[in-house]
C-alpha angles and dihedrals in degrees: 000000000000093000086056091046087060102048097046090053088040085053083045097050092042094048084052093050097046084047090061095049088055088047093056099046095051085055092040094060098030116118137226090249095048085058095046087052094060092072107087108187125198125282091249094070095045097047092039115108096229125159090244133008094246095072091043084058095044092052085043080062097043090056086037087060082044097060100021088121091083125098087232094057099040099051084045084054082046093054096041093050089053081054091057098053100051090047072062101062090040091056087049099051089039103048113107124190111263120047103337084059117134120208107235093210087063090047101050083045080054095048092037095053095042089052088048087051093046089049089050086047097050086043092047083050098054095057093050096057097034112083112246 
């Protein structure tokens, strides 16, 4: 029984480890635009006649901080911020020293930020499932 025991927690440990290599070489080999493309903004910005598309996507955020009290927007902030987050890292592992150089000051600010959205976010969501 023991013996069964071990071998089903050593099948367990090594399903986990080969998970996390997969893991690592799907974020090794992702791209900065398959990151971008990750961010999905409302339909407002993508259907709003605006000179350029910046400031569609900046009064997509503005209506975005209006409604962000509903479980939909606050699980997209959720997702975005994990984005983030992960655009981060890639600008970590890919900065090199010279002019592609990336202050780390601006990119734990970045982290830092991202995780306190995704807390808000966690927190926002909380009170919309939990009875009042």
């Amino acid at each position: 029984m023991a013996l069964l025991v071990q071998v089903a927690v050593c099948g367990v440990l090594l399903a986990y480890l080969w998970q996390c290599r997969a893991y690592l070489h799907r974020r090794n080999h992702t791209t900065w635009e398959s990151l971008a493309s990750q961010l999905h903004f409302s339909s407002a910005a993508d259907g709003h006649q605006s000179s350029t598309r910046a400031e569609a996507l900046l009064e997509a955020a503005a209506e975005d901080g209006q409604t962000s009290r509903d479980p939909h927007s606050l699980w997209m902030h959720f997702n975005h911020a994990r984005v983030v987050l992960e655009m981060a890292d890639f600008a970590e592992r890919n900065s090199t020293p010279g002019p592609t150089f990336i202050d780390p000051v601006l990119l734990a600010a970045v982290r830092r930020d991202a995780m306190q959205i995704r807390i808000s976010a966690l927190a926002g969501l909380a009170k919309c499932v939990l009875p009042k």
